[in-house]
C-alpha angles and dihedrals in degrees: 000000000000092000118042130157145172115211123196132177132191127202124189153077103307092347098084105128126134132185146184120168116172119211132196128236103281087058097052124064120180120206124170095269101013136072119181118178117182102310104344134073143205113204122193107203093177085252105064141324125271112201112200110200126203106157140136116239113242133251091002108049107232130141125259106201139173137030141299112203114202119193116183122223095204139353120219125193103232129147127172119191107221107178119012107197092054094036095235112170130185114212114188083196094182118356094193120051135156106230126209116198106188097165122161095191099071102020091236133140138180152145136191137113122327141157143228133208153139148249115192133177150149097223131049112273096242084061099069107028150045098207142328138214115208123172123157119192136186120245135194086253096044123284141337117206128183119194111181129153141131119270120222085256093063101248125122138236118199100177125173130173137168117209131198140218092271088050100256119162117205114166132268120210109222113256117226109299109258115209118233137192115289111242129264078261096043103258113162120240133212140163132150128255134174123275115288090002108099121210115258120220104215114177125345111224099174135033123172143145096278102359135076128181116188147156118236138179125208144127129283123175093348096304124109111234139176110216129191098235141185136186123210130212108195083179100057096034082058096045110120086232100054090046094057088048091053104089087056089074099013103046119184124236116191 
C-alpha cells in the first residue's frame, strides 16, 4: 500500500509519453471496485474497467490525461503458479478485451483489441528468478500467449496457452525458441516460432537497462501472428547501478 503506481505509456507519432509515479499510502484508498491512487483511479462497474487517468509524463513533464476503458469479452479462471517459494502467480484475467482510449493530453483516440491480466507474490521478483520472455498474440480463434524464463534456483519454465472467445485456455506446447535482435541495452531476446520460420522484430517500444518491450511477428501453430512482447532482466533490475537510475523515471510522491 506504501508503493503504488500507475504506469502509462504512450506509443505513437507525436503521442510518446510514459509515466510512473509511485505514491505512498495516504495517497492510495482501496475499496472493493475502486482504486484510486494519487490522482488517478481504476473502477470496476461489473461490467469492465474504466482507467482515469491523471499523470505527468517522466522524464519530460508533461500531462497524461483521460480515460482507457477496458470490456472484457470473456474471464477465464486461470492461475499459474510461477514460482512457488515467493508465491508468485500469473492470472491471464481476460485474454480478449476491446479497448477505448479517449485521452485529451495528449488529443488522442483509439480503439481496437487489448488484454488484461496479473502478476501477483509475496517476495520481490528478483528474488525468484534470473530472467523471464512474455509475448500474447492475437489469433483467428481468439489469443496465443508464451510465458518462458529461469527461475533464481536455476530451473527453468517454458509455458504456452491459446485461449477462445469464451475465455477457454487449452495448452499450447512452445514452439522451437527463435532467436531476436538484442536491445539497444543489450537485453537478450527471445520468443518461439514455428520450425524454419524465424521470428521477425518488428518495432522496439521500450529499451531500458533490464526491460524491453517489442513488437514481434512469427508462426504458431501454423498461423502467422504478430505479439506484443518483453523481455525481463531480474539481474540487471537489481544492479546497484539501475536501481540508483530508477526515480528519474519513477519519481516518488508522498
Amino acid at each position: 500500500m506504501n508503493h503504488c503506481a500507475l504506469n502509462v505509456a504512450l506509443y505513437g507519432p507525436g503521442a510518446r509519453r510514459w509515466s510512473m509515479t509511485e505514491r505512498g499510502a495516504r495517497h492510495v484508498a482501496v475499496e472493493r471496485a475502486r482504486f484510486t491512487i494519487g490522482p488517478s483511479a481504476l473502477h470496476w462497474d461489473g461490467d469492465g474497467l474504466t482507467i482515469a487517468i491523471e499523470e505527468v509524463g517522466m522524464p519530460f513533464p508533461r500531462r497524461i490525461s483521460g480515460t482507457v476503458r477496458v470490456r472484457p469479452r470473456a474471464l477465464t479462471g486461470l492461475h499459474v503458479v510461477l514460482n512457488p517459494e515467493g508465491g508468485h502467480v500469473w492470472a491471464p484475467l481476460a485474454p480478449l478485451c476491446d479497448v477505448e482510449v479517449a485521452l485529451d493530453a495528449p488529443t488522442l483516440r483509439w480503439s481496437g483489441p487489448g488484454y488484461l491480466d496479473m502478476n501477483r507474490g509475496d517476495a520481490p521478483l528478483a528474488e525468484g528468478f534470473i530472467d523471464w520472455s512474455w509475448s500474447r498474440a492475437p489469433t483467428q480463434a481468439g489469443a496465443a500467449v508464451l510465458y518462458g524464463g529461469r527461475r533464481r534456483d536455476g530451473s527453468a519454465f517454458d509455458l504456452g496457452w491459446r485461449f477462445d472467445a469464451q475465455g477457454g485456455a487449452t495448452a499450447l506446447a512452445p514452439p522451437p525458441v527463435a532467436a531476436l535482435p538484442t536491445s539497444g541495452w543489450r537485453i537478450a531476446r527471445e520468443t518461439r516460432s514455428d520450425a524454419v520460420h524465424p521470428a521477425q522484430l518488428v518495432e522496439t517500444y521500450e529499451d531500458t537497462p533490464f526491460y524491453a518491450r517489442s513488437l514481434v511477428r512469427s508462426r504458431l501453430a501454423g498461423e502467422t501472428v504478430t505479439a506484443m512482447h518483453e523481455s525481463l532482466s531480474l539481474d540487471r533490475f537489481a544492479n546497484p547501478v539501475v536501481q540508483m537510475m530508477l526515480p528519474f523515471r519513477m519519481p516518488r510522491r508522498g
